[in-house]
LUMDO-179691 format. One record per residue (C-alpha): residue in one letter; x negated, y negated, z. Coordinates in steps of 0.05 Angstrom, whole numbers, padded with zeros to 5 digits, always signed. Layout:
BEGIN
AXYZ...
//
This chain:
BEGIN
X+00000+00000+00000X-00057-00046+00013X-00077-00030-00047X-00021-00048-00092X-00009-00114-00046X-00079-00137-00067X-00081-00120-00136X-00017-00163-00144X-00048-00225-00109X-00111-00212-00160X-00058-00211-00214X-00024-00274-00189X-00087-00307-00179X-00112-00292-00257X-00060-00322-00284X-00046-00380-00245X-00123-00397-00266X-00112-00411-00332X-00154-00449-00362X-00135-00519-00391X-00138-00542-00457X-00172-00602-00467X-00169-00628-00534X-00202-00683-00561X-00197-00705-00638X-00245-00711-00694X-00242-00759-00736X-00289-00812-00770X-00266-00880-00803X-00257-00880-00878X-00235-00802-00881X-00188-00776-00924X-00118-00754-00897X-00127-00684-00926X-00195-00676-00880X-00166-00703-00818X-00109-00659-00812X-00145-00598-00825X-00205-00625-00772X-00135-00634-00727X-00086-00590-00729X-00045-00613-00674X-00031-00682-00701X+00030-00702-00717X+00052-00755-00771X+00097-00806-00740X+00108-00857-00795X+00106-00856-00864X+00107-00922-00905X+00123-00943-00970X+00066-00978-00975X+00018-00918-00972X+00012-00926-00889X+00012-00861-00853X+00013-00865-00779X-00013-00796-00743X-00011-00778-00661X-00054-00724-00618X-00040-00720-00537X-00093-00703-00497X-00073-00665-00444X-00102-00644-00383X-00094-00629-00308X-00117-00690-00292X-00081-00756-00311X-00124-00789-00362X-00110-00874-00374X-00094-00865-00451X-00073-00803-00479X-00039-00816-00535X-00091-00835-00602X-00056-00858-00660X-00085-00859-00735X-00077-00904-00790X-00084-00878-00855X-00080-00935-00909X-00079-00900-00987X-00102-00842-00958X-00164-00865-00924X-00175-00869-00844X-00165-00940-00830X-00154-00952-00760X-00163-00919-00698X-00112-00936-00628X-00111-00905-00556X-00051-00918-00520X-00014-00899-00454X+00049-00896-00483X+00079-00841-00541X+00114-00904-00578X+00060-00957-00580X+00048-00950-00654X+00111-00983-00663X+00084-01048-00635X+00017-01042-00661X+00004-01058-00737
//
């Protein structure tokens, strides 16, 4: 019985440990659009443009609470423009 009761608090104990992802994206200014998202999977386009402005978002998450998480990505004609960190998910509504 002893036995059972500690494997389970091993097995509790392994998978309450699980690591944390921490993800962090690559990018460079003046990249294509096609390069980014395949450096960065896990962005997300948020806003598309008629104009040829693409507008891409990564989170960062981790355990502990980082001041910006949110990075947002302009892409003007294809080509990384401009680079934002933000605190907030919607910011790159306000910011042009």
């Amino acid at each position: 019985m002893k036995k059972l009761v500690f494997i389970c608090l091993i097995a509790v104990a392994a998978i309450g440990c699980k690591p944390v992802s921490y993800y962090e994206p690559k990018f460079t200014i003046g990249m294509s659009e096609t390069s980014f998202k395949e450096a960065n999977r896990k962005a997300e386009l948020i806003s598309s443009e008629g104009d040829g402005t693409n507008i891409y978002r990564t989170f960062t998450n981790t355990m502990i609470p980082r001041p910006e998480p949110y990075s947002f990505f302009y892409f003007y004609q294809g080509r990384l423009a401009k680079f934002i960190k933000s605190d907030r998910g919607d910011d790159y509504k306000f910011i042009r």
